[in-house]
KOLDOKE-303436 format. One line per 2 residues: their letters; for each residue x, y, z of C-alpha. Coordinates in Angstrom, 3 decimals, m for minus. Each point is the difference from the previous one (the first is absolute). Example, Ala and Ser with C-alpha at 12.3 -4.5 7.8 and 13.67 -1.06 7.14 Angstrom:
% residues 2
AS	12.300:m4.500:7.800; 1.370:3.440:m0.660
//
This chain:
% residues 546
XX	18.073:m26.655:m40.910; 1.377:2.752:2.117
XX	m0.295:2.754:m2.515; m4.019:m1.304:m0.705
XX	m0.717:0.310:3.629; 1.643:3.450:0.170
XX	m1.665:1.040:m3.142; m3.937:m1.470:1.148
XX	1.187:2.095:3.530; 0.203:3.225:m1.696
XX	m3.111:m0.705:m2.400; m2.141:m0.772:3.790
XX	1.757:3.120:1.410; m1.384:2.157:m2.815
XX	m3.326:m1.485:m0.456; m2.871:1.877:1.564
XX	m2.405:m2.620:0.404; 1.917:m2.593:1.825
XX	0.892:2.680:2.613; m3.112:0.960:0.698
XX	m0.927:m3.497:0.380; 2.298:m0.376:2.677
XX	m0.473:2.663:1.473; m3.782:m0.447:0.193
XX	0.827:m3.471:1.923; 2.466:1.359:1.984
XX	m2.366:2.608:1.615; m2.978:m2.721:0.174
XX	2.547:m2.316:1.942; 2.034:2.512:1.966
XX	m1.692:3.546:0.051; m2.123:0.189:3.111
XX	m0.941:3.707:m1.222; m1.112:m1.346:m3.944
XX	m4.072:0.435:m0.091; m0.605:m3.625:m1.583
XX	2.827:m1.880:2.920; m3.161:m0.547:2.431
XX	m2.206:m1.613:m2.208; 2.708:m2.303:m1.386
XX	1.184:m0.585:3.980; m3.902:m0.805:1.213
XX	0.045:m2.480:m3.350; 2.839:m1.357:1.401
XX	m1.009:m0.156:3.445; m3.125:m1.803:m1.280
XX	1.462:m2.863:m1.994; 2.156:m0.971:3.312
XX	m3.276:0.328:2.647; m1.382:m2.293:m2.650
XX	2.879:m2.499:m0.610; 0.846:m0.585:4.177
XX	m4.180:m0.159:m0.174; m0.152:m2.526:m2.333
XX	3.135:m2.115:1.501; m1.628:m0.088:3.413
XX	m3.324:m0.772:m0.871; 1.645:m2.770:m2.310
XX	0.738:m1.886:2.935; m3.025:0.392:1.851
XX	m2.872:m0.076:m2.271; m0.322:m0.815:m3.479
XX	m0.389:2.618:m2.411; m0.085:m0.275:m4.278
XX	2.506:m0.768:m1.850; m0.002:2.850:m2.023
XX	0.646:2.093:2.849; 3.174:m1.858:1.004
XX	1.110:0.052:m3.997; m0.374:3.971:0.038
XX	2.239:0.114:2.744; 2.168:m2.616:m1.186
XX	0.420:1.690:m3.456; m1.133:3.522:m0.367
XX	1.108:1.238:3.324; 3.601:m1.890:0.050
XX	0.084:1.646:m3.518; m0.916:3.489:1.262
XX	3.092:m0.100:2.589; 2.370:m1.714:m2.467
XX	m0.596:2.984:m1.992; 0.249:2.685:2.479
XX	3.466:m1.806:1.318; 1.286:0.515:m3.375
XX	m1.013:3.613:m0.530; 1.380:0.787:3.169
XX	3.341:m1.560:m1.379; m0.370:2.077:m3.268
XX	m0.103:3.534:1.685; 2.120:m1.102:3.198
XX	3.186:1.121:m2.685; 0.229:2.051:m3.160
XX	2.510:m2.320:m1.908; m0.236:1.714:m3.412
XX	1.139:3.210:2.322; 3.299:m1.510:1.313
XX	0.692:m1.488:m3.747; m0.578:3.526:m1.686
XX	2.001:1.957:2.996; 2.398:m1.920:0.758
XX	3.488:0.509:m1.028; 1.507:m1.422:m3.123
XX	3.311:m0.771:1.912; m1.706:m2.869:2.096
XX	0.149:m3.564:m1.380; m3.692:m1.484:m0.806
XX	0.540:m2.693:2.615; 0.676:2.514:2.423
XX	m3.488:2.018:m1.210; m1.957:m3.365:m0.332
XX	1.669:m0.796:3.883; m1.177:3.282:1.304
XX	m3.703:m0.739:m1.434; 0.106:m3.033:1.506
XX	0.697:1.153:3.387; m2.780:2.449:0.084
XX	m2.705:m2.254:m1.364; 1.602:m2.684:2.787
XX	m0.232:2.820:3.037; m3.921:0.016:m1.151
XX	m0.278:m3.503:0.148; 1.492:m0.891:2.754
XX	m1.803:3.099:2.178; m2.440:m1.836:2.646
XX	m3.191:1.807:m2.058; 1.143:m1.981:m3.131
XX	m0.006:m3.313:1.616; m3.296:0.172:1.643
XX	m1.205:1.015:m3.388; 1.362:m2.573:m2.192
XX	m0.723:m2.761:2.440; m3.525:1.100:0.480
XX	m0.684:m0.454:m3.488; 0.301:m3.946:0.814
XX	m3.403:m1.374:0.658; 1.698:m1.984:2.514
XX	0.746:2.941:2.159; m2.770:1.960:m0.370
XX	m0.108:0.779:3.743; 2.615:2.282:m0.989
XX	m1.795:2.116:m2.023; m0.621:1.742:3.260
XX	3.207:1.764:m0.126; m0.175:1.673:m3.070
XX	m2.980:2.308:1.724; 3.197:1.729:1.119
XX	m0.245:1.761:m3.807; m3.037:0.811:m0.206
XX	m0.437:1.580:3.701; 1.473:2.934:0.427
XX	0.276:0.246:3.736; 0.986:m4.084:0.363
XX	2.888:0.876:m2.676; 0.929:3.574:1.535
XX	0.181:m2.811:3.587; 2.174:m2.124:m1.951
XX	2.132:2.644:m1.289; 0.731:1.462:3.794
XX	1.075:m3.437:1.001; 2.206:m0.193:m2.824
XX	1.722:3.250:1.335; 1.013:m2.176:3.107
XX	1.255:m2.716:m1.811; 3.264:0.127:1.822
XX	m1.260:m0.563:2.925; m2.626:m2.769:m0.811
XX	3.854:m1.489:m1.729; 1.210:0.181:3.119
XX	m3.083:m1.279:1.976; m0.083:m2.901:m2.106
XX	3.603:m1.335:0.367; m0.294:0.449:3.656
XX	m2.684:m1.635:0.397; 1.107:m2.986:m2.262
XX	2.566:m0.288:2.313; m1.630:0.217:3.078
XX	m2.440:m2.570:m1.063; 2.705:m2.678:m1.546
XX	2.335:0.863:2.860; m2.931:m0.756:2.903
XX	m1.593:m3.091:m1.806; 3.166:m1.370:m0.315
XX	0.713:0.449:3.236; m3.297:m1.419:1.118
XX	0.754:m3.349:m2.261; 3.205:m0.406:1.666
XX	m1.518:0.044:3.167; m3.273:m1.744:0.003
XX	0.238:m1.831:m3.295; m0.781:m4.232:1.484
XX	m1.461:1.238:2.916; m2.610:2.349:m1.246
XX	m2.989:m2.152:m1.527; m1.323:2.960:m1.811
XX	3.163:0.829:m1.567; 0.721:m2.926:m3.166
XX	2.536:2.339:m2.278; 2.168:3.263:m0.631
XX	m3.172:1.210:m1.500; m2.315:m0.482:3.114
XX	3.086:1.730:1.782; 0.028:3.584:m2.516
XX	m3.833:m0.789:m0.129; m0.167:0.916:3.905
XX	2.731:2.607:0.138; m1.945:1.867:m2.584
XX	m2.961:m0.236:1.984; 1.484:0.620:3.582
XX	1.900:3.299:m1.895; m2.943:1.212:m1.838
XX	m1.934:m0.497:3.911; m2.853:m1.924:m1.639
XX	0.348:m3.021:1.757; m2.126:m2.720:m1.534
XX	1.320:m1.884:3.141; m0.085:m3.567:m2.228
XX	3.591:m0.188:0.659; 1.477:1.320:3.359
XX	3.443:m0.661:2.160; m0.146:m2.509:2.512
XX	3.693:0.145:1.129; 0.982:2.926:2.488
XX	2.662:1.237:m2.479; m2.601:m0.280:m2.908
XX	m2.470:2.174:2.190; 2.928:3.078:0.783
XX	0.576:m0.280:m3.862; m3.550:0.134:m0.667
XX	0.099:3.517:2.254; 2.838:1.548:m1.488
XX	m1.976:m0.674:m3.413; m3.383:1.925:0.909
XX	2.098:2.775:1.159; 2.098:0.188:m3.231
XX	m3.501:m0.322:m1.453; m1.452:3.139:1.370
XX	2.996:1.834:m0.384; m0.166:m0.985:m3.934
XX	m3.862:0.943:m0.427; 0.758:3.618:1.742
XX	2.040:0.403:m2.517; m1.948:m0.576:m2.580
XX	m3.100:1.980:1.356; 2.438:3.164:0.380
XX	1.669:m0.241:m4.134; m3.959:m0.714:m1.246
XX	m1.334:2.392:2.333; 2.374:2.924:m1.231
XX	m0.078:m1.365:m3.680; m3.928:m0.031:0.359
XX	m0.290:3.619:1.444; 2.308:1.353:m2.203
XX	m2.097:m1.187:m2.832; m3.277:0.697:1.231
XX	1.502:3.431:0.556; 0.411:0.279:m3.846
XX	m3.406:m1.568:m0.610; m1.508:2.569:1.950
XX	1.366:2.488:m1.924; m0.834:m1.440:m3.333
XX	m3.436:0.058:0.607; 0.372:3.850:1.184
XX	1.275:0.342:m3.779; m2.928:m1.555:m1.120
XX	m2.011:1.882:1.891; 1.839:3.398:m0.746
XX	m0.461:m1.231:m4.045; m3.686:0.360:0.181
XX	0.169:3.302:1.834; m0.404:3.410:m1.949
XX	2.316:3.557:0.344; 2.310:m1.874:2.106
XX	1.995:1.720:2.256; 3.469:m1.570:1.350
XX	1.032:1.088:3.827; 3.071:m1.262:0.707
XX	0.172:0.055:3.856; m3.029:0.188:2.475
XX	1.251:2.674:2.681; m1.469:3.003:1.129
XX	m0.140:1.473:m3.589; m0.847:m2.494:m1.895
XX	m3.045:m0.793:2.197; m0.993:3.075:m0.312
XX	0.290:0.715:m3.896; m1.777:m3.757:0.083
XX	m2.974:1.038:2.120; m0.041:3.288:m2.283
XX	m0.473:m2.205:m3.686; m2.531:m2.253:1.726
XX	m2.237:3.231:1.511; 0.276:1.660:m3.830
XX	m0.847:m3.937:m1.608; 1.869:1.077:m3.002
XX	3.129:m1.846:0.092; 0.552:m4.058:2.093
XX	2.958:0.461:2.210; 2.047:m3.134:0.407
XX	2.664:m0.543:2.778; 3.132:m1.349:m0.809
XX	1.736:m0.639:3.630; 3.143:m2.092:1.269
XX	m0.736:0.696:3.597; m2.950:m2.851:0.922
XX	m1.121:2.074:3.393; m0.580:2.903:m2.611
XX	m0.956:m2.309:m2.891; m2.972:m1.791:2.447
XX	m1.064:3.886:0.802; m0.677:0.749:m2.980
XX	m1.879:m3.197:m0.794; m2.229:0.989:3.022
XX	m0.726:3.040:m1.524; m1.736:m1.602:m3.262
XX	2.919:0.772:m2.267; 1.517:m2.496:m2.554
XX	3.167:m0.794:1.255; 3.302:m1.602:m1.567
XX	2.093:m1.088:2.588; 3.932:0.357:m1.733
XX	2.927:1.750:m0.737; m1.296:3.306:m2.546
XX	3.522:m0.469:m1.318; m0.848:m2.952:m2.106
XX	0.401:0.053:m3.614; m2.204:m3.215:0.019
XX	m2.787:1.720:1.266; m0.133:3.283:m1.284
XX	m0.148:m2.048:m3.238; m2.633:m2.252:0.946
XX	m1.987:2.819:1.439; m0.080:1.965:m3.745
XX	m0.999:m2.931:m1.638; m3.474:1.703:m0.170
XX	0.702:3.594:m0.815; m2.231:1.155:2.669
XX	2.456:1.440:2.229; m0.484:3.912:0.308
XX	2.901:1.003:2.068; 2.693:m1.527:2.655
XX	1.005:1.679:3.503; 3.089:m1.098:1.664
XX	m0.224:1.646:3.713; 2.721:m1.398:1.793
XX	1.292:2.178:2.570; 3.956:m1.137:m1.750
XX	0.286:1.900:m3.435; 2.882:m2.577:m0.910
XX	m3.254:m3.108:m0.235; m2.176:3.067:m1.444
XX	2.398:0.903:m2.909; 0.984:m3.778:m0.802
XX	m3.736:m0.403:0.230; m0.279:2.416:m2.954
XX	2.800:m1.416:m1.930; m1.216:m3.657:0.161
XX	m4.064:1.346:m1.445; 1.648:1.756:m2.564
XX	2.756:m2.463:m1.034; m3.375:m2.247:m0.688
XX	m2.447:2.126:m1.010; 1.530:3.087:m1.590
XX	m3.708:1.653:0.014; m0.511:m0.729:3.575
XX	m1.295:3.031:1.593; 1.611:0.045:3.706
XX	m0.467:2.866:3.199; 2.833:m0.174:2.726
XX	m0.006:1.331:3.832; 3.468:1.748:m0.122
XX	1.494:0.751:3.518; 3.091:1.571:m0.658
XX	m0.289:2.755:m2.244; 4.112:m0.049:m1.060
XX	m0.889:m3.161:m1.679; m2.234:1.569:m2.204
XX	2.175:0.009:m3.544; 0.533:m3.893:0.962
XX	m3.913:m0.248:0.017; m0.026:1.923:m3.237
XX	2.284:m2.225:m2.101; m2.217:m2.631:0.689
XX	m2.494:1.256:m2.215; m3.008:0.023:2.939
XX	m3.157:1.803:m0.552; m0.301:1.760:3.185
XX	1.305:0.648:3.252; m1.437:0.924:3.173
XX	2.108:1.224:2.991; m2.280:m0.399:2.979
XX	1.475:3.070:2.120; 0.347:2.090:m3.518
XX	m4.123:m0.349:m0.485; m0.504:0.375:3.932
XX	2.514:3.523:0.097; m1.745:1.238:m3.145
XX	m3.530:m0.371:0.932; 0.772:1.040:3.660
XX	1.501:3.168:m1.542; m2.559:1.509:m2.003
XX	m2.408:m0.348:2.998; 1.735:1.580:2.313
XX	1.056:2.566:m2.348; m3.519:0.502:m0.897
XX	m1.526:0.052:3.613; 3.290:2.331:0.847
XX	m0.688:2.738:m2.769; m3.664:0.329:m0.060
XX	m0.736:m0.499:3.964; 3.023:1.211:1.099
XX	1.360:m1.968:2.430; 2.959:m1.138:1.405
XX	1.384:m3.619:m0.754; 1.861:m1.612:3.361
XX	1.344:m3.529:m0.935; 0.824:m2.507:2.908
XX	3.070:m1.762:m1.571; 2.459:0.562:m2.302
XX	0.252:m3.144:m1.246; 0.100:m2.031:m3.445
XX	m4.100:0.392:m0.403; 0.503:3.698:0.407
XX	3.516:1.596:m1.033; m0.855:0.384:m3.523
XX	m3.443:1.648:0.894; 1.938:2.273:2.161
XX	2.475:0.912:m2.731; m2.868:0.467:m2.923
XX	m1.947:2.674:2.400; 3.240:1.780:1.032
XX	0.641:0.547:m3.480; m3.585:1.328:m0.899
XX	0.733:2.515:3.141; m2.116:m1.560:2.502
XX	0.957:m0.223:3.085; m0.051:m2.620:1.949
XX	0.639:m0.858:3.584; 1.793:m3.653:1.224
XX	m0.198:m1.803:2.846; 2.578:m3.017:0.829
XX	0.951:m2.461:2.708; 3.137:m1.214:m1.461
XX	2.814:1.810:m0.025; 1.802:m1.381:m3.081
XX	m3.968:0.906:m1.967; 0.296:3.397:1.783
XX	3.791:0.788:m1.530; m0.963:m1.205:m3.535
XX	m2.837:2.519:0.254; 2.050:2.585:1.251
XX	2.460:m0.680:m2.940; m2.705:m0.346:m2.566
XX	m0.553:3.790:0.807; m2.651:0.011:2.052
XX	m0.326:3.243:2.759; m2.774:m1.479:1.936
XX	1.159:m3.299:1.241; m1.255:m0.967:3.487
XX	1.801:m2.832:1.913; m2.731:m1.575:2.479
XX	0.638:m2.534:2.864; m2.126:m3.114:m1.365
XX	0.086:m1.228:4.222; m1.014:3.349:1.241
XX	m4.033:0.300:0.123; m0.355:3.291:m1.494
XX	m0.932:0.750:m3.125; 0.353:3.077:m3.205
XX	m2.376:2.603:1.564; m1.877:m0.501:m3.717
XX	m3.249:1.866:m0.070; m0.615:0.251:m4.034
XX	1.489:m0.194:m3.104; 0.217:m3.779:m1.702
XX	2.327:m2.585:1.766; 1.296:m2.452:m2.238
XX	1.009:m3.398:2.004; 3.102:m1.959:m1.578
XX	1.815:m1.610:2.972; 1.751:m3.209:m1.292
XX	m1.787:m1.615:3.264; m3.640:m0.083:m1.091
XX	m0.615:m0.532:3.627; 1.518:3.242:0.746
XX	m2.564:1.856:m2.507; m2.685:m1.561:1.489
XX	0.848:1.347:3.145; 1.100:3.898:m1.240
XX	m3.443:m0.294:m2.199; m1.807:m0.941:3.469
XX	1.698:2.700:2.320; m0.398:2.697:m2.307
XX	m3.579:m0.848:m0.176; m0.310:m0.553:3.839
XX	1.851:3.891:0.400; m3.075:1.408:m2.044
XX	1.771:0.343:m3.965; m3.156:0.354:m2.101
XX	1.829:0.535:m3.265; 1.248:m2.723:m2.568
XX	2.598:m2.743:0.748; 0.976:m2.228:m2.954
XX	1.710:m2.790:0.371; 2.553:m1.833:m2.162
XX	m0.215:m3.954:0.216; 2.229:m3.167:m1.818
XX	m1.667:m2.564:2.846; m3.545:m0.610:m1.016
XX	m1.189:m1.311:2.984; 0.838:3.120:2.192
XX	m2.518:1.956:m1.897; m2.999:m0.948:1.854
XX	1.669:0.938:2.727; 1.246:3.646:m1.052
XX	m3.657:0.531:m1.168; m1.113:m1.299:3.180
XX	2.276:2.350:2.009; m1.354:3.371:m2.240
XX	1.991:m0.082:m2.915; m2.100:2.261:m2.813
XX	1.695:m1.415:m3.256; 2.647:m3.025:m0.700
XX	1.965:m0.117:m3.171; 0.708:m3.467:0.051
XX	3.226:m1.369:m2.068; m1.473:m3.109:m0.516
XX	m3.564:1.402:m1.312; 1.297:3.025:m1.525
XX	2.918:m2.818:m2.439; m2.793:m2.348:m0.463
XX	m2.415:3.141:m1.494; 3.173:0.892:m2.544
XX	0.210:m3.793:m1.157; m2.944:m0.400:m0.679
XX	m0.452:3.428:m1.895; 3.222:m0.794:m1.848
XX	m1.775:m3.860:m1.165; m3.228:2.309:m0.922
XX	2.039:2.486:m2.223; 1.787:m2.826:m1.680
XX	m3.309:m1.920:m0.851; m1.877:3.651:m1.170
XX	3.178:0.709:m2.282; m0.024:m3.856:m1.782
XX	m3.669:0.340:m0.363; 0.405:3.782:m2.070
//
């Protein structure tokens, strides 16, 4: 008998037809993404409206016969037969029979089966489902809407996550109730009218604990009244503690919900375009798709303050972890991703970023912010598309300007700072023979100029109130303090310089202020980085299309 079962196991596992049977019911029961699952769900939904319909109105008013027989017969059919298609696919038995070893004895293969198809049966959804079939208990037909609503089953499933502690809730508050009704019998049981058994007794510690109070039967002894207290208080300790597990399974959940139906709305989108984290840059290189109406950013963002920003801004918004295999792979489901950015100001989450859209979808075409340019061969070995070094693009583009303004209008350049925005700048002109003039307030700044080989380094007393005697030339502002270019832009304008002062910026809202104060041009790391993405997303899409 053994070797017949084996042998029919191995003819099922090979046979195409029978697998795509079950797989076809398997996605119409369990797949909430397979196209035909809502129309088989709003079936379902219907035949239960109709069956509680017809059992109320059964007692109230009389309705044909024939209407009572179709629920009677063809719907307690309908669920007897989805009960046992749900115990078909809940295992693949011909599976274990094929793969499992040889070595094992059949009763321990047969045992094994068993305990599977018994772990389905006995789960809480397959009760309610094989009771409901029962005419008897049709009321609990209600239940099963749990498969066939998506957001009532994704509820379910978030309780289930706290099942410990609604375990633990539950034997505490068996034993609070037994301990206080028995307590309460002992003590007003023959002197209490209201009170005739045990049962009366649990019957009104449940009550008293659960704070409902029906108030049919209440203490009348002074000892039954101070247990009577101790009970409510016990009570509302009990439901706090139940509010605060369903409130944080419930948020948690909704959390996820919220995000599903981002993915949905990101699958009907076209020439998607991923930003992983909404900070300066990625606002920016955001605001910069939507002006050009070629590409639909999306926002993927952990941080809610910045995730809620972006949502105010009118952007689609998917508030997680970007480092989440599950939905990077959810989110090219519909091939209409164009590129990912990953702009986190830590290259470690920007490189494992990479790796985990790659690992998934080897085509994936990804664009990183890289702030440390030593990691650039790690970057590299990731296999990632592009990279954009924010003060790289801001020092190149600066250069060439000033070079240009400096060779054909021949003027001097005088920076105010020697600082991270401006060092390379300084070095790129020195070695193009241009001259330049630097002005610091810090003394470490003014050394590392000094050491850089710089001749004209001027040390200036940031407290004193005079200022570079400046009359012409360009001035190039890149104080680490935006406040302090603000205030070197304003002087120099208030001491009559007529000339050109350019200002370097990586705080976005300072700029009003620098233009406010008489700055003539700001190369803005933010702008200038979100100009190169989106140039780099551009070239990729004109190169796929040739």
């Amino acid at each position: 008998m053994h070797d017949f079962i084996v042998k029919l196991s191995h003819k099922i596992d090979g046979s195409v037809r029978y697998q795509k049977m079950k797989s076809f019911f398997r996605s119409l029961l369990e797949d909430i993404n397979y196209p035909y699952k809502k129309y088989f769900d709003a079936f379902m939904i219907m035949l239960i409206v109709l069956s509680i319909a017809i059992l109320i109105l059964s007692k109230t008013d009389k309705i044909p016969q024939w209407l009572v027989e179709f629920d009677l017969y063809f719907v307690t059919a309908i669920f007897a037969l989805e009960y046992l298609l749900r115990l078909w696919i809940s295992h693949d038995i011909h599976k274990y029979l094929v793969s499992s070893s040889s070595d094992s004895s059949s009763s321990e293969r047969y045992w094994a089966i068993l305990r599977s198809k018994l772990r389905y049966v006995l789960s809480l959804p397959a009760i309610i489902d094989l009771i409901a079939i029962f005419p008897k208990f049709r009321i609990l037909r209600l239940l099963k809407l749990y498969h066939y609503m998506h957001g009532a089953s994704s509820l379910f499933n978030a309780l289930l996550k706290k099942r410990f502690e609604f375990v633990f809730l539950g034997y505490m508050l068996l034993g609070v109730t037994f301990t206080f009704g028995s307590i309460f019998y002992l003590l007003e049981f023959g002197i209490n009218e209201a009170l005739g058994s045990y049962l009366d007794a649990i019957y009104w510690a449940l009550v008293t604990i659960s704070t409902v109070g029906y108030g049919d039967i209440s203490p009348v002894t002074e000892l039954g009244k101070i247990v009577s207290m101790f009970g409510i208080i016990f009570g509302i300790a009990m439901i706090s503690f139940v509010t605060s597990v369903m409130v944080s399974a419930f948020s948690e959940r909704f959390s996820e919900l919220r995000n599903q139906d981002s993915i949905n709305h990101v699958h009907k989108m076209h020439n998607v375009v991923i930003i992983n984290g909404y900070g300066h840059l990625g606002a920016t290189i955001a605001k910069k798709l939507k002006i050009q109406k070629n590409y639909e950013p999306v926002i993927i963002e952990d941080d809610e303050t910045k995730a809620n920003k972006a949502q105010q801004d009118g952007y689609q918004v998917i508030h997680a972890d970007g480092s989440s295999a599950k939905m990077v792979k959810t989110l090219y489901e519909r091939g209409n991703i164009t590129a990912m950015l990953t702009l986190s100001s830590s290259d470690i989450n920007n490189i494992y970023f990479i790796l985990n859209a790659k690992s998934i979808q080897s085509d994936s075409v990804v664009y990183a912010r890289m702030n440390q340019v030593e990691l650039r061969p790690q970057y590299e070995a990731t296999k990632v598309d592009g990279l954009v070094e924010p003060y790289d693009v801001i020092d190149t583009r600066a250069f060439h300007y000033l070079k240009k303004h400096s060779e054909e209008e021949k003027k001097h350049i005088s920076f105010f700072g020697y600082t991270h925005k401006s060092d390379h700048i300084c070095k790129m002109l020195k070695e193009e023979g241009i001259e330049v003039t630097i002005y610091e307030i810090g003394n470490e700044s003014y050394e590392a100029a000094k050491n850089d080989g710089f001749t004209n380094v001027i040390l200036i007393d940031q407290k004193s109130s005079e200022t570079p005697d400046i009359k012409d030339g360009i001035a190039v502002c890149a104080m680490k303090d935006e406040a302090l270019n603000v205030y070197y832009t304003i002087t120099l304008r208030a001491n009559g310089f007529k000339d050109e002062i350019v200002a370097l910026s990586d705080t976005k809202e300072d700029n009003r202020k620098l233009l406010l104060a008489g700055v003539s041009k700001i190369f803005d790391m933010y702008d200038e980085s979100a100009s190169q993405f989106v140039e780099m997303i551009e070239n990729k899409v004109k190169r796929a299309q040739e």
